[in-house]
VEXVEXSE-584298 format. One record per residue (C-alpha): residue in one letter; x, y, z; residue number from 1. Coordinates in steps of 0.2 Angstrom, whole numbers, plus 5000, padded with zeros to 4 digits. Layout:
N
mifi | u | v | w | loza
A | X | Y | Z | NUM
...
% end
This chain:
367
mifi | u | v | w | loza
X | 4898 | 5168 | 5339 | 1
X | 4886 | 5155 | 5344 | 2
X | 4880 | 5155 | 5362 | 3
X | 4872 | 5139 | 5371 | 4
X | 4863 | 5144 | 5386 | 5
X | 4854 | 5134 | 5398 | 6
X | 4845 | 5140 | 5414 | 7
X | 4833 | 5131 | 5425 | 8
X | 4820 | 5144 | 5435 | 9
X | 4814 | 5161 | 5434 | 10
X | 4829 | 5167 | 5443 | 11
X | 4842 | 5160 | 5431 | 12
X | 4829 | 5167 | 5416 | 13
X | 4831 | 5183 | 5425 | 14
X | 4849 | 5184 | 5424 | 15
X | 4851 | 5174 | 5407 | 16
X | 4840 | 5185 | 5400 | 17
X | 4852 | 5202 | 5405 | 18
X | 4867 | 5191 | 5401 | 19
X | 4863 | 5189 | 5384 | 20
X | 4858 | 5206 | 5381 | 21
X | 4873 | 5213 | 5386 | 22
X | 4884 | 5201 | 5376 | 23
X | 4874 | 5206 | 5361 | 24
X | 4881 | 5223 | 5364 | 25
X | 4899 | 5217 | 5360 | 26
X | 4896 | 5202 | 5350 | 27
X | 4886 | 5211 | 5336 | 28
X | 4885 | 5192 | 5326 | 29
X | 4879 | 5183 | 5342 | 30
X | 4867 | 5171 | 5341 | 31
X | 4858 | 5161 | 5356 | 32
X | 4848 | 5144 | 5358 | 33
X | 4843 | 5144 | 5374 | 34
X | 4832 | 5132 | 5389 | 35
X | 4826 | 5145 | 5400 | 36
X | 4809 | 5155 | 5403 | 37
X | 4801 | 5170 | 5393 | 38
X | 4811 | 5183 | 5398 | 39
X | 4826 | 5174 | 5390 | 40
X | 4814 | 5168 | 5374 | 41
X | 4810 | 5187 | 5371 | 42
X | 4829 | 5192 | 5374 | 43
X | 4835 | 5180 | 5363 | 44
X | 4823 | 5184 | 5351 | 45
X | 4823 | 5163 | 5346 | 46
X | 4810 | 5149 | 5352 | 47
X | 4816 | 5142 | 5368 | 48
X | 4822 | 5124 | 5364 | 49
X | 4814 | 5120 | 5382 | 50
X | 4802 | 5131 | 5394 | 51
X | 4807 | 5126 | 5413 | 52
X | 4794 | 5122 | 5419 | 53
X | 4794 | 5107 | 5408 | 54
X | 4811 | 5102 | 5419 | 55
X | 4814 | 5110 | 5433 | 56
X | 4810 | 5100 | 5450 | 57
X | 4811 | 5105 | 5467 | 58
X | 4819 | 5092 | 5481 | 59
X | 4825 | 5073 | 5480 | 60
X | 4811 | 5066 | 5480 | 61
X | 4802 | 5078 | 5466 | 62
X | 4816 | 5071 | 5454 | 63
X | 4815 | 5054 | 5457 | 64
X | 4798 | 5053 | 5454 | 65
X | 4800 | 5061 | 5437 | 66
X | 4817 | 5054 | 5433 | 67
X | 4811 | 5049 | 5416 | 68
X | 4808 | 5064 | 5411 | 69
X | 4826 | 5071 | 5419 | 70
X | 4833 | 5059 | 5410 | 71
X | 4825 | 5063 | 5394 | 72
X | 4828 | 5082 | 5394 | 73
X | 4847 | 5077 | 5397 | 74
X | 4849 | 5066 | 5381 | 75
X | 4839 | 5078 | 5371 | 76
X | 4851 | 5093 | 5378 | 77
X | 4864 | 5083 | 5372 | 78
X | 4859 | 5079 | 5354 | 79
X | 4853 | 5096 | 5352 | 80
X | 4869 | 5103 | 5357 | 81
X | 4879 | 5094 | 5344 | 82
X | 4868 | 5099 | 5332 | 83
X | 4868 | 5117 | 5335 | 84
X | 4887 | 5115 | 5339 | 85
X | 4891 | 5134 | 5348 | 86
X | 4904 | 5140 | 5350 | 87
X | 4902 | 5142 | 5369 | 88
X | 4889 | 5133 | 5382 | 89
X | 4885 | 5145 | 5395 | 90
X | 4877 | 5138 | 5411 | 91
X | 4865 | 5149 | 5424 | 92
X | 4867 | 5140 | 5443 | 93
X | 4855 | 5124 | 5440 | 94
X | 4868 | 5111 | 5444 | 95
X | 4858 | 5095 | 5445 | 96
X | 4855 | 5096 | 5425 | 97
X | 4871 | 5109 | 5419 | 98
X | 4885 | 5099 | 5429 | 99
X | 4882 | 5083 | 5421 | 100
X | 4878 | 5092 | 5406 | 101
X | 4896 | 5101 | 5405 | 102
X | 4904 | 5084 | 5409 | 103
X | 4900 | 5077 | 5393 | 104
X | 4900 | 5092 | 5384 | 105
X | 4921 | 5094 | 5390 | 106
X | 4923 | 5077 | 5384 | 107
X | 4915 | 5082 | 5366 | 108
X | 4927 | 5098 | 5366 | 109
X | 4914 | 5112 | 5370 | 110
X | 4920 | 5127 | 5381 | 111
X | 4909 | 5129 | 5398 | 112
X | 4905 | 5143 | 5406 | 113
X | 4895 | 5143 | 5420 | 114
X | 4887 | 5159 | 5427 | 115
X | 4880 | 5157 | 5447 | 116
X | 4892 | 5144 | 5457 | 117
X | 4881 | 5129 | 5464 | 118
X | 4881 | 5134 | 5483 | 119
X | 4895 | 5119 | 5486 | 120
X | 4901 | 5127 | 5499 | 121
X | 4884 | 5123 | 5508 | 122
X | 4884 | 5105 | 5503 | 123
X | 4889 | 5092 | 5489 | 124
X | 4909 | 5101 | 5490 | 125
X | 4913 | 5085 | 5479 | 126
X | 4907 | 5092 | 5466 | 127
X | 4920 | 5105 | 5466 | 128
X | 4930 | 5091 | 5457 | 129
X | 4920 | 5091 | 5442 | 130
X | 4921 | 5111 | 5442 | 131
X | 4939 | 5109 | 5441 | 132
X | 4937 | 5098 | 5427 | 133
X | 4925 | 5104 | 5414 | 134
X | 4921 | 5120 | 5418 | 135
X | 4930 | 5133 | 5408 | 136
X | 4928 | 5147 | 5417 | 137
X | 4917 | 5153 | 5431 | 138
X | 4908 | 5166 | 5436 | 139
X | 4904 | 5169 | 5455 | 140
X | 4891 | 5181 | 5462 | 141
X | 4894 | 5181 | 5482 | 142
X | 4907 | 5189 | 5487 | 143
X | 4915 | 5175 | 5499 | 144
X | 4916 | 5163 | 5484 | 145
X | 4930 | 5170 | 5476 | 146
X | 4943 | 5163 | 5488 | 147
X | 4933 | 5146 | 5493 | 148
X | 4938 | 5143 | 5477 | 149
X | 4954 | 5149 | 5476 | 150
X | 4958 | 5136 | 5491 | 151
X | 4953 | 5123 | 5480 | 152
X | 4965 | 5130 | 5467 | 153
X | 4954 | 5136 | 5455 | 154
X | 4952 | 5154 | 5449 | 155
X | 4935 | 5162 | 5448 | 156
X | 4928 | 5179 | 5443 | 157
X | 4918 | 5189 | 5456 | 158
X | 4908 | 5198 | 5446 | 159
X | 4894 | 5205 | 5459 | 160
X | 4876 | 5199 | 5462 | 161
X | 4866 | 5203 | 5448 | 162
X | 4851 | 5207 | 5458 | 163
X | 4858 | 5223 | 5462 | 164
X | 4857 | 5230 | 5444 | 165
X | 4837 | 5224 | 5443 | 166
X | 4834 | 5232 | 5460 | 167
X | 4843 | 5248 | 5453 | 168
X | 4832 | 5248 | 5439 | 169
X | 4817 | 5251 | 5452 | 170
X | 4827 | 5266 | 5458 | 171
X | 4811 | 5279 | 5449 | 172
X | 4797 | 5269 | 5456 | 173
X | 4790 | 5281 | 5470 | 174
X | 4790 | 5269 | 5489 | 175
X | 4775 | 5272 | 5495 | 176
X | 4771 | 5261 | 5513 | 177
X | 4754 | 5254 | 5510 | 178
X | 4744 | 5242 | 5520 | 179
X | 4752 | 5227 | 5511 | 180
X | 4759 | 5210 | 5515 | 181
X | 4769 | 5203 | 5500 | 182
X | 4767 | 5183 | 5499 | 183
X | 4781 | 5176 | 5488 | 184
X | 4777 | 5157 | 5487 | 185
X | 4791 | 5152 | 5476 | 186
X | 4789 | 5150 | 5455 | 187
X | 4787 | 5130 | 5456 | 188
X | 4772 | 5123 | 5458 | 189
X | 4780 | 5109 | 5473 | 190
X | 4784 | 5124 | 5482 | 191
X | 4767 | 5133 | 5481 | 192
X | 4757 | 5119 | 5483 | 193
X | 4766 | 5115 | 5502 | 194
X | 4770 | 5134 | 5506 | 195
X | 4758 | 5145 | 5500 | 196
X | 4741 | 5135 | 5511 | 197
X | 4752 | 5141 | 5527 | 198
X | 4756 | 5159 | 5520 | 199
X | 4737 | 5162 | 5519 | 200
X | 4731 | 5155 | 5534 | 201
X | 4740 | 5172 | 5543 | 202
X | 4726 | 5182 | 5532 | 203
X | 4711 | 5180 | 5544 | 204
X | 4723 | 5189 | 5558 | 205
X | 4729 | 5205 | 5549 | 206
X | 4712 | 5213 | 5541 | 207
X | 4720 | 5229 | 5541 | 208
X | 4732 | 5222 | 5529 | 209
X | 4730 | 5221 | 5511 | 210
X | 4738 | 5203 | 5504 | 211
X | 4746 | 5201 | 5489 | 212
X | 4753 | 5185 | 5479 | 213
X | 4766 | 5189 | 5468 | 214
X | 4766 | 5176 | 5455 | 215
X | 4779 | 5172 | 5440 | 216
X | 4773 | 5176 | 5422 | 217
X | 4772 | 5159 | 5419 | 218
X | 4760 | 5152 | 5433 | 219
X | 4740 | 5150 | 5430 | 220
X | 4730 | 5157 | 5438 | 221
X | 4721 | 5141 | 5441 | 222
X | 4733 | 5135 | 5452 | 223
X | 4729 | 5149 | 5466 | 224
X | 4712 | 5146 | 5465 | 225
X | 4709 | 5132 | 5476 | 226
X | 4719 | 5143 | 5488 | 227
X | 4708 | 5158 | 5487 | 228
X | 4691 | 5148 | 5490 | 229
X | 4696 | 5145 | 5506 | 230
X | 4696 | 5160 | 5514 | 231
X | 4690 | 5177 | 5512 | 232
X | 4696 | 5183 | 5496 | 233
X | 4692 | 5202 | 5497 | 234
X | 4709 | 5207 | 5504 | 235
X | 4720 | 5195 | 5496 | 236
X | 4724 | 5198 | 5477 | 237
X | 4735 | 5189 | 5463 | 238
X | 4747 | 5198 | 5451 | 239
X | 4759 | 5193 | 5439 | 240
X | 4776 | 5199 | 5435 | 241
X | 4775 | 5214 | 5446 | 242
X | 4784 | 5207 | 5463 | 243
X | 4794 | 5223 | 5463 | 244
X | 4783 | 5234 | 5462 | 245
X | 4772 | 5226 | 5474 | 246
X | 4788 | 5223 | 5487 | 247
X | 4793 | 5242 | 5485 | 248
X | 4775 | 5249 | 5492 | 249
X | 4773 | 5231 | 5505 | 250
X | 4777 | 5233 | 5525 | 251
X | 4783 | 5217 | 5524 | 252
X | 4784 | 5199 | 5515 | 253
X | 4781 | 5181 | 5517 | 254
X | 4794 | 5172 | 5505 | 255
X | 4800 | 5157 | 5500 | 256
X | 4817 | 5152 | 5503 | 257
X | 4829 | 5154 | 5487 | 258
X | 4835 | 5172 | 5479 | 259
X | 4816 | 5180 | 5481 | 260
X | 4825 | 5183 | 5501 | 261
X | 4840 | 5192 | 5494 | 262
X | 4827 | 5204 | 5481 | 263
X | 4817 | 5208 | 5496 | 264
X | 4831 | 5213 | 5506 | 265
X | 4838 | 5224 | 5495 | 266
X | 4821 | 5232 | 5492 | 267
X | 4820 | 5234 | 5511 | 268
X | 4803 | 5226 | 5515 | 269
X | 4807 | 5216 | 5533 | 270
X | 4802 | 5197 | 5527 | 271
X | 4799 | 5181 | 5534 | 272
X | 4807 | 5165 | 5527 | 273
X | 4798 | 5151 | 5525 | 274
X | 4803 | 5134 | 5518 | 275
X | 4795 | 5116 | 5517 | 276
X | 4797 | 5102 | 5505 | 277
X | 4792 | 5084 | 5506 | 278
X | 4798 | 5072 | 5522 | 279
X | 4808 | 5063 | 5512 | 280
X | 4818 | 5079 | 5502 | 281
X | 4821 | 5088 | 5519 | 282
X | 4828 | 5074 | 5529 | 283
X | 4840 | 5068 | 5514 | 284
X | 4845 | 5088 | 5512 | 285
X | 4848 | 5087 | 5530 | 286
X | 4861 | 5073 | 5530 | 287
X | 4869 | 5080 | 5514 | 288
X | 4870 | 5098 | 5521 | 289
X | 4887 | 5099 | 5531 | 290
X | 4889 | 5114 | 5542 | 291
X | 4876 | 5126 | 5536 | 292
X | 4867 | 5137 | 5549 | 293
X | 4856 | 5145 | 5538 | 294
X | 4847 | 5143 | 5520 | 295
X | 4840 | 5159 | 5515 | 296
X | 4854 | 5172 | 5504 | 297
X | 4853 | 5185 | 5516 | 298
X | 4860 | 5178 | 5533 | 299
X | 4872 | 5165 | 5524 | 300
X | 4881 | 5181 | 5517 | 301
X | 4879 | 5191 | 5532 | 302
X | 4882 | 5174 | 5542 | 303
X | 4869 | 5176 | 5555 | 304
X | 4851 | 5177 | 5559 | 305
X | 4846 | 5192 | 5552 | 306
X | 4830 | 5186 | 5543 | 307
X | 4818 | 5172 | 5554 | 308
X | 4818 | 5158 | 5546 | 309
X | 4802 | 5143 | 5546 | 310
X | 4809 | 5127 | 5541 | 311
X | 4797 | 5113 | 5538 | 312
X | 4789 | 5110 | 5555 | 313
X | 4793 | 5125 | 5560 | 314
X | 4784 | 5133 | 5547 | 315
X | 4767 | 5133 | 5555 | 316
X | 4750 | 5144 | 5557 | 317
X | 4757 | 5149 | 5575 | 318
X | 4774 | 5153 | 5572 | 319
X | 4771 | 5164 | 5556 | 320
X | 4757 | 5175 | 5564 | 321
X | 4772 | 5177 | 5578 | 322
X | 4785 | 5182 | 5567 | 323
X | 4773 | 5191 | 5555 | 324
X | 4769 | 5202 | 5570 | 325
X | 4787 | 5205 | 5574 | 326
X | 4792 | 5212 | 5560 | 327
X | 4777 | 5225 | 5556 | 328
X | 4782 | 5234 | 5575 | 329
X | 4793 | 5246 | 5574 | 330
X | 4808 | 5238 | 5583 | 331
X | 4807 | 5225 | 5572 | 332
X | 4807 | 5233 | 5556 | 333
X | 4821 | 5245 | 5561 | 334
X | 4832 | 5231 | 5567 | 335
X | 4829 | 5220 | 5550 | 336
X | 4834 | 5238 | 5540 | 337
X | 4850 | 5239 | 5550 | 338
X | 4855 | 5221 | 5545 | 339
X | 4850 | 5224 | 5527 | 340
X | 4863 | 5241 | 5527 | 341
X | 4878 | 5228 | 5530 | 342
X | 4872 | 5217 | 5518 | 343
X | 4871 | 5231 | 5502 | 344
X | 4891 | 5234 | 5507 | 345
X | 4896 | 5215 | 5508 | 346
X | 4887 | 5213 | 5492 | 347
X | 4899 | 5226 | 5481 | 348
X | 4894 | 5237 | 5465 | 349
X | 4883 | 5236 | 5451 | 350
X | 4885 | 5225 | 5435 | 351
X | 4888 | 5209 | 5436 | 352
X | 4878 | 5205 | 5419 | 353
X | 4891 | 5217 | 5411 | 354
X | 4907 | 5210 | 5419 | 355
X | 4903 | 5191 | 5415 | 356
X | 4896 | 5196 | 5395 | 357
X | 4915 | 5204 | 5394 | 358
X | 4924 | 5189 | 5402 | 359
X | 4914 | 5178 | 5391 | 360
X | 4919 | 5187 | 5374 | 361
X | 4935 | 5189 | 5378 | 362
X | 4939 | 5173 | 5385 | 363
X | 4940 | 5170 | 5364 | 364
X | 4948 | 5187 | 5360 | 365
X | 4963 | 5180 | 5373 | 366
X | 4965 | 5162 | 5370 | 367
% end
């Protein structure tokens, strides 16, 4: 079969890319176009019709001020879709582009399935009307979203967090408790450019510590730079591709709000959260989110504050050296470990990549 898949950041490349290897274990004739990253391009073993860095944007403002280009990439997807015609269009999270996306490819007779619910139970719940509407089937990855669902009356698939199979693949790699810090400052470049100035002013405080920034494979190096001249360079270091390597031998993280809390957490570094976008972004996000308490993974599904979380003014020279601080002691550490326990039995068993490649093939095999 033919297999339209479209993903919109290196964590929808990470789990598009095991998605499509394990449908090609069942579907010996599949074929894949795909918009995604490198690791879905090399997976795929085809061209990427679109790297996303060319059209992922962070934040309400970010997308207004590029909504050429949004709107460009949309018509494009559109053509080349009915050009390839698949068989399927399978969508990873990235609902600001796949939800309209699926809209019109419903009315044009595709099947859509969508892999990663939008977090609508966080904010934009309306949009659990077009779910209903044009997607096919989907596939949820946190364990409380099967039944928000089902009280809309709409079946979902739990099929487990994906993450847990990548951090099992680490299983072999010896931990080792060095004198490192892990900085995640996100894989797009309007998160690095407003996060990643205050996640290395805390450098010049812990000189025992060894920094590291752990940057996506697709991220230059030039885009640090301006970072690094700034201070002293001689314990902070740059590496690429290897954040789990570096997490499993760190005594604890900086990182970026998004799914980079939820791998740290289930690698057992104690982490700080830190998020900050533009004025504008944070205060429509605001009035938009209904309800929410929290943002990062780890204490919406453990529904409490088990991680610290900065948010925008929050997130400031003071208050991360503070909570930095807390969490190398070892009262800290241990209570952040207890919390991350309960989250590794809320979060279920391995293979969600598996489950949803099997759903996805024999959705046809049974209609």
């Amino acid at each position: 079969m033919k297999y339209y898949l479209i993903a919109g950041e290196a964590s929808g490349d990470l789990h598009g890319s095991n998605l499509i290897k394990e449908i090609k274990k069942i579907d010996s004739e599949a074929e894949f176009r795909c918009w995604g990253g490198d690791l879905i391009e090399k997976e795929s073993g085809n061209e990427l019709v679109k790297h996303y860095k060319t059209y992922s944007y962070m934040g309400f403002l970010e997308v207004i001020l590029n909504i050429y280009t949004v709107a460009k990439n949309y018509f494009f997807c559109r053509k080349d879709i009915l050009k390839y015609n698949p068989d399927a269009i399978v969508y990873i999270d990235f609902p600001g582009f796949n939800l309209p996306i699926a809209g019109w490819a419903k009315k044009n007779n595709f099947i859509n399935h969508f892999y990663i619910s939008p977090q609508i139970w966080a904010w934009k719940e309306n949009r659990i009307k077009k779910i209903k509407k044009f997607i096919d089937k989907m596939y949820v990855i946190l364990p409380f979203e099967k039944d928000y669902y089902k009280e809309w009356g709409f079946e979902a698939d739990y099929v487990g967090h994906p993450l847990l199979d990548e951090i099992k693949k680490t299983d072999s790699e010896i931990l080792i408790n060095e004198k490192i810090i892990a900085l995640l400052p996100g894989s797009r470049d309007q998160e690095i450019n407003k996060i990643l100035p205050i996640m290395m002013s805390v450098v010049k405080y812990f000189k025992k510590f060894k920094f590291i920034i752990c940057a996506a494979p697709s991220q230059e190096k030039s885009k640090f730079d301006k970072y690094l001249k700034k201070i002293n360079t001689e314990n902070v270091e740059i590496v690429y591709d290897q954040t789990y390597s570096v997490l499993k031998k760190s005594s604890a993280a900086l990182v970026a709000s998004g799914t980079a809390t939820l791998e740290t957490a289930l690698l057992d570094v104690p982490q700080v959260v830190c998020y900050k976008s533009s004025w504008i972004s944070y205060r429509i996000g605001k009035y938009l989110v209904k309800n929410l308490k929290f943002i990062s993974l780890v204490n919406l599904i453990l529904n409490k504050e088990a991680i610290k979380e900065l948010i925008q003014n929050e997130l400031n020279e003071k208050n991360l050296v503070k909570n930095l601080g807390i969490i190398l002691e070892k009262k800290g550490r241990e209570q952040i470990k207890n919390y991350y326990k309960q989250l590794r039995n809320k979060l279920g068993e391995y293979g969600a990549s598996k489950k949803t490649a099997n759903l996805i093939v024999n959705y046809f095999e049974n209609s």
